[in-house]
Structures are given as structure tokens and as C-alpha cells.
C-alpha positions in Angstrom: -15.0 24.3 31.3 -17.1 22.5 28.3 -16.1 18.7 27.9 -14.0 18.1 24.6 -16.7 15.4 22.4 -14.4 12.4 21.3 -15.1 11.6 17.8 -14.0 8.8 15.6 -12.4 9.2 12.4 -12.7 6.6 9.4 -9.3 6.8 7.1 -10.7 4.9 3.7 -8.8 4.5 0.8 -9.4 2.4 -2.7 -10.3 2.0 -5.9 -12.8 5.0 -7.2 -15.8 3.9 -8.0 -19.5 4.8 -7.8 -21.7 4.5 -4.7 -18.4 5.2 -2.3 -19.7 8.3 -0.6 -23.0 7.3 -0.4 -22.4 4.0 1.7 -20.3 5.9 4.3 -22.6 8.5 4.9 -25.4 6.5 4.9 -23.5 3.9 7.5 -22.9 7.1 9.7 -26.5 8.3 8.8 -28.5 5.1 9.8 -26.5 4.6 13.2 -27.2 8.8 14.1 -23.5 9.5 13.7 -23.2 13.7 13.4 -20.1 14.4 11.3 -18.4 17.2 12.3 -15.7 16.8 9.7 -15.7 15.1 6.3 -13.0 15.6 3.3 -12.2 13.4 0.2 -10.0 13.5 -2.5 -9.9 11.3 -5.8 -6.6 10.5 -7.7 -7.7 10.3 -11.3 -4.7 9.6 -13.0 -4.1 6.7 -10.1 -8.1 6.1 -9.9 -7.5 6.5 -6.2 -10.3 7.7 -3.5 -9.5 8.9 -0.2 -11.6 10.3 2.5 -11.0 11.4 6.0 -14.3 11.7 8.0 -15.1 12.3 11.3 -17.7 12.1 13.7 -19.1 12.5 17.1 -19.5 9.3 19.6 -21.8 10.8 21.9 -25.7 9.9 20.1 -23.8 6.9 18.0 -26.0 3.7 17.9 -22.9 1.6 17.8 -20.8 0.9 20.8 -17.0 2.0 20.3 -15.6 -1.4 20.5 -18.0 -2.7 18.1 -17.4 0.3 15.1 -15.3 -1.7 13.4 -17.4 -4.5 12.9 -20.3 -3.1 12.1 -18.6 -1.2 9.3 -16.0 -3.8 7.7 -18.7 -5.3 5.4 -19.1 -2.1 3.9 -15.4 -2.2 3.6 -14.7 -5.6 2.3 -17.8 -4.3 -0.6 -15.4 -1.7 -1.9 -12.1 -3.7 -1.0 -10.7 -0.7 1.2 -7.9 0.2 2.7 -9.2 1.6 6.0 -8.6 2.9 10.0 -10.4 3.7 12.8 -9.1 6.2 15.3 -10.6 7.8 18.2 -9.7 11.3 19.5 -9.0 10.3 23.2 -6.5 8.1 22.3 -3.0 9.0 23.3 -0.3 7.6 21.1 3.0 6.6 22.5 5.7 8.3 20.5 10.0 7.7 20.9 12.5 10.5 19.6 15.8 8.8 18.1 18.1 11.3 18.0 22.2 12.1 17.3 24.5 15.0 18.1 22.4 18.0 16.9 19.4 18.2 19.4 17.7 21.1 17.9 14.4 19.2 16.8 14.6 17.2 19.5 14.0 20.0 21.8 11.6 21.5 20.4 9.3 18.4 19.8 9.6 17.8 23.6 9.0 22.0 24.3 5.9 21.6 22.1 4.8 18.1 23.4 5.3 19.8 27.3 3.4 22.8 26.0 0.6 20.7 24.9 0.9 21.1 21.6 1.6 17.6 20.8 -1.0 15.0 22.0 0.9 12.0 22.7 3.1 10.1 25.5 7.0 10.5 25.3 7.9 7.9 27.4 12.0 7.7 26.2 14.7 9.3 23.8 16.7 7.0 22.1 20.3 8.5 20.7 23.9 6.8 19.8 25.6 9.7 21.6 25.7 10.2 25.5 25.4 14.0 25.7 21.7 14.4 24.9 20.7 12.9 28.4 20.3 16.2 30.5 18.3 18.2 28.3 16.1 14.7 27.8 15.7 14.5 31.7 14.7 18.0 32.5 11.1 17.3 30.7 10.7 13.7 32.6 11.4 11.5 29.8 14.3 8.4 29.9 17.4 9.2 28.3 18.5 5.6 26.8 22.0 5.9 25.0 23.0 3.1 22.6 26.0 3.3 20.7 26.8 1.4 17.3 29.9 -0.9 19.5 32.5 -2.2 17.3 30.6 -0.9 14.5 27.9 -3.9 14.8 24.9 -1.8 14.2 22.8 -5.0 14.0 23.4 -5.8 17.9 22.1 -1.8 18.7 18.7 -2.1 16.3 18.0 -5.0 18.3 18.2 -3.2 21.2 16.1 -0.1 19.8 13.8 -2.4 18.8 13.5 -4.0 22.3 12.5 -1.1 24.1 10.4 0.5 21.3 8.3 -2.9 21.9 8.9 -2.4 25.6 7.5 1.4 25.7 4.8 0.2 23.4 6.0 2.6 20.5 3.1 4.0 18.1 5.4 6.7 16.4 9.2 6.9 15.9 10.3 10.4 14.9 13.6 10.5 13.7 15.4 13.9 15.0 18.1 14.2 13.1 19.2 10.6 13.6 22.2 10.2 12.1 22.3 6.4 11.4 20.6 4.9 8.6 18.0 2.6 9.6 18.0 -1.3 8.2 15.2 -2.4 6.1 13.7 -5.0 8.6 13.4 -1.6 11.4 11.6 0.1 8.7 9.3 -2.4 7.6 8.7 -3.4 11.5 6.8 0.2 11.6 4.8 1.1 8.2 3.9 4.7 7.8 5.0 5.0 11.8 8.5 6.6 11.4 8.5 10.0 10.3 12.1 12.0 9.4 13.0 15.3 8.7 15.6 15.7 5.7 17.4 18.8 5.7 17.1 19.3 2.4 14.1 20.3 0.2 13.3 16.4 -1.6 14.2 15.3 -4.1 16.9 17.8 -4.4 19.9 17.8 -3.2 19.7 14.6 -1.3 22.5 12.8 0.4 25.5 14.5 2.8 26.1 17.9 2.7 23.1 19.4 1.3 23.6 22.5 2.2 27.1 22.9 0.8 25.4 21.4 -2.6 22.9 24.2 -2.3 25.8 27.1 -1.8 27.5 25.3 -4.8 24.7 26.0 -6.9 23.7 29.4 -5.7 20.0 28.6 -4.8 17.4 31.4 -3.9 15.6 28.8 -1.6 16.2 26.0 0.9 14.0 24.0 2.2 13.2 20.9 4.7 11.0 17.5 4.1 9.1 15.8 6.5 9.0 12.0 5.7 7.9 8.5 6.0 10.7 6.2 6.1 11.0 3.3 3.9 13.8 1.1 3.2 14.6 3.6 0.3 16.7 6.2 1.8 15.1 9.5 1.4 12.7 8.3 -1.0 9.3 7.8 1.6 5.9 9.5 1.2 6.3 13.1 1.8 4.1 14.5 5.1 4.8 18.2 4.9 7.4 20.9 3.3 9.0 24.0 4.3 11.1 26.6 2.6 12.8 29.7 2.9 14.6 32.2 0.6 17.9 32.8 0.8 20.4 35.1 -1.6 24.1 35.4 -2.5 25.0 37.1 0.6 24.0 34.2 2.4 27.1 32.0 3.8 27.1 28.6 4.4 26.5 28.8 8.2 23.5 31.2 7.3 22.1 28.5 5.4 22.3 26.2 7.7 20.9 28.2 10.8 18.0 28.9 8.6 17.9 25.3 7.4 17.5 24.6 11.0 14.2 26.4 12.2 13.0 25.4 9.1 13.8 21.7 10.2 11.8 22.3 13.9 9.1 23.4 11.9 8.5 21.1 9.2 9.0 18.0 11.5 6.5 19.6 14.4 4.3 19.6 11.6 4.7 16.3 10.1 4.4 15.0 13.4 0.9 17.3 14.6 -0.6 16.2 11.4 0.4 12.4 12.1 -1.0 12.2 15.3 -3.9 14.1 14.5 -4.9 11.9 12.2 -4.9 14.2 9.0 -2.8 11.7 6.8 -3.3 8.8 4.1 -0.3 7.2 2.3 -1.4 5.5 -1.4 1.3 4.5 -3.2 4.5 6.7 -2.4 2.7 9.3 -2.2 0.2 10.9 0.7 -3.1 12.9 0.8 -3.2 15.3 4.0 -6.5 16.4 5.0 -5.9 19.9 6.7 
């Protein structure tokens, strides 16, 4: 079986301006980098440029742990905004999830299928009766209810063992409790959420009855950053699916549901594969 090549990926994003290109390829060109993928986009009502380019360690002239040296004068020239991943990492990823387990589940099928390359080290959920589906893949069940309705004591506690576990990437599975400000600023762009709704419509409780209400001929789902606006973060991916007047309100939801799975596997894949760049409130993804 042939060796997968780790690469490297650069995640650059500022100001356009002339000569941006041309420095990063000639960077990856004087040190015998091969690129085996490179994309850019540029914002020109924001003046924004954003590239995603990756490339081959074996050949490189740099060592790995000395990348990001070599390149940060290039990047304090242009004044980017900028990452360095590499493919072999394995980012550690928690699941906070509620009552309704169907995303849950699936992320944890597709993470034991392989599909997902990360560590799931632990679920986190205010409700007890998640634990032995959680256990049958190998992964710790913690349960953490909102006691005497101070949910400052339990986000303390979340936040414990996401430090504990060494948490890259929370995904929110239908968690059911809003998260404070200082949680979502602890983890920028690292907390992805799936909205049962089809943003910016219909946002809030009950977005499928508001849907029925209005007699829509779609529904769909949003995959999300979080930010301390409620529903409001840099969008990752979007799903929908149609849906007539013979559709009832439990139709809509069962089909809200796969479309949920789907949209947040996807949010998540493109996440961890390194395929995403916020600016603003808004995100390039580099497919």
C-alpha cells in the first residue's frame, strides 16, 4: 500500500494588493516545495485576498518545525492573517450534545468509519440518556446538567475538561443551551453548530412550525461558527430540501433532520480538512 505524502497547507488572508501571489509561490519555489494544491479568492467589494495552498513536505528545504519562521517575514510584508497546518495532524474534537442524538450519531458513525480525521476523546451533554450510544464507539460519556439553573458553575466545568481533553474543535449537535460569550470567545472559529433552519430565515425556536406557517417549498439547514451573536456566525456549509403542501409538520422535521446530519458532517469534514477561511462574518471555502 503506497504511503499517503503529508503536505502543509498555508491559510493567508489580507489586504489585496500587488506582488501577493508572486511572493508565496516564489517562497515555496526557492525552498523546492511541489504544490499539489493551490486556490485564491479576492473580495473586491471588501478588498480582501484569500488563498489556500498546499504542498508536499517530502523534497522541502525547510525543516517542518522551522516553516513558520522562515515564512513570517513574508507575512509581516503583507500584514497577513495566516496558518500553518500539516496533514498528519490529528485534531482532537468534543461533541456537546442534548436530547436529540441524531447528529451526534452520525458524526461518531462517520468518525468510526473513517470518514472524519480526528480524535473523539469525550461527549459532553446536559441530559443523562445519551451515554450508551456514546459508549458503544469507545468515547466518555460526561453528563453535566445546568443544577439549580446556575449554568455559569456547568461552563466551567465544560470548559475544564475541553482544556483537560485538549479540545481543537467543539461541534455543537444539537446542543440545546446557549453558550456564554466568554465559551465562545475562549474558541475563535473552533465551534461549529448546525441551525435547523436555513439562516437567516426563520431563526429562533420553532423553525419549522414558522416554515409550515408560511407554506415554504424549501427547508433547509446551516452549518455555523459560533459567536457570541446567537445564530449570526460565519456560515461553513448549507443544505436544502424541497418540500410541498402535503408536507406536515413532522414531515418537515424528519426531513429537516437528515438534512441536519448532512450539513454538519460537512461543515465539520471541511473544518478539519482544512478547506476554510473566516474574514469578516463571512468565510471563503476552498473545495
Amino acid at each position: 500500500m503506497a504511503t499517503e505524502h503529508v503536505t502543509a497547507t498555508l491559510l493567508i488572508s489580507c489586504r489585496d494588493q500587488k506582488g501577493l501571489v508572486a511572493a508565496v509561490s516564489d517562497f515555496l519555489y526557492r525552498n523546492d516545495g511541489n504544490i499539489v494544491h493551490a486556490d485564491q479568492h479576492t473580495d473586491l467589494e471588501e478588498s480582501v485576498f484569500l488563498q489556500r495552498v498546499e504542498f508536499e513536505l517530502d523534497g522541502f528545504a525547510i525543516a517542518r518545525g522551522e516553516i513558520e519562521a522562515a515564512f513570517r517575514p513574508i507575512a509581516e510584508r503583507f500584514d497577513m492573517t495566516w496558518s500553518l497546518r500539516f496533514s498528519d495532524e490529528m485534531p482532537r474534537v468534543a461533541i456537546l450534545v442534548s436530547k436529540m442524538h441524531h447528529c451526534m450519531y452520525d458524526i461518531l458513525a462517520r468518525w468510526r468509519m473513517g470518514e472524519i480525521h480526528a480524535e473523539i476523546p469525550v461527549v459532553i451533554s446536559n441530559h443523562a440518556d445519551g451515554r450508551a450510544i456514546v459508549e458503544e464507539f469507545g468515547v466518555a460519556y460526561e453528563h453535566l446538567p445546568v443544577t439549580n439553573g446556575d449554568k455559569a458553575a456547568q461552563e466551567a466545568q465544560i470548559v475544564a475538561l475541553l482544556e483537560s481533553h485538549r479540545i481543537d474543535l467543539v461541534i455543537l449537535a444539537r446542543y440545546m443551551q446557549v453558550l456564554s460569550d466568554d465559551v465562545v470567545r475562549r474558541y475563535p472559529n473552533r465551534i461549529i453548530n448546525i441551525h435547523h433552519s436555513f439562516l437567516p430565515a426563520f431563526a429562533g425556536a420553532r423553525p419549522y412550525h414558522q416554515a409550515h406557517e408560511r407554506g415554504v417549498k424549501i427547508i433547509g439547514a446551516t452549518g455555523h461558527y459560533a459567536t457570541p451573536e446567537l445564530d449570526q456566525g460565519p456560515i461553513i456549509d448549507q443544505g436544502v430540501a424541497p418540500v410541498s403542501h402535503r408536507d406536515s409538520v413532522a414531515d418537515l422535521v424528519r426531513k429537516g433532520r437528515d438534512l441536519e446530519r448532512v450539513v454538519l458532517a460537512r461543515a465539520v469534514d471541511l473544518h478539519l480538512r482544512n478547506r476554510v477561511l473566516v474574514y469578516g462574518n463571512k468565510t471563503v471555502v476552498f473545495d
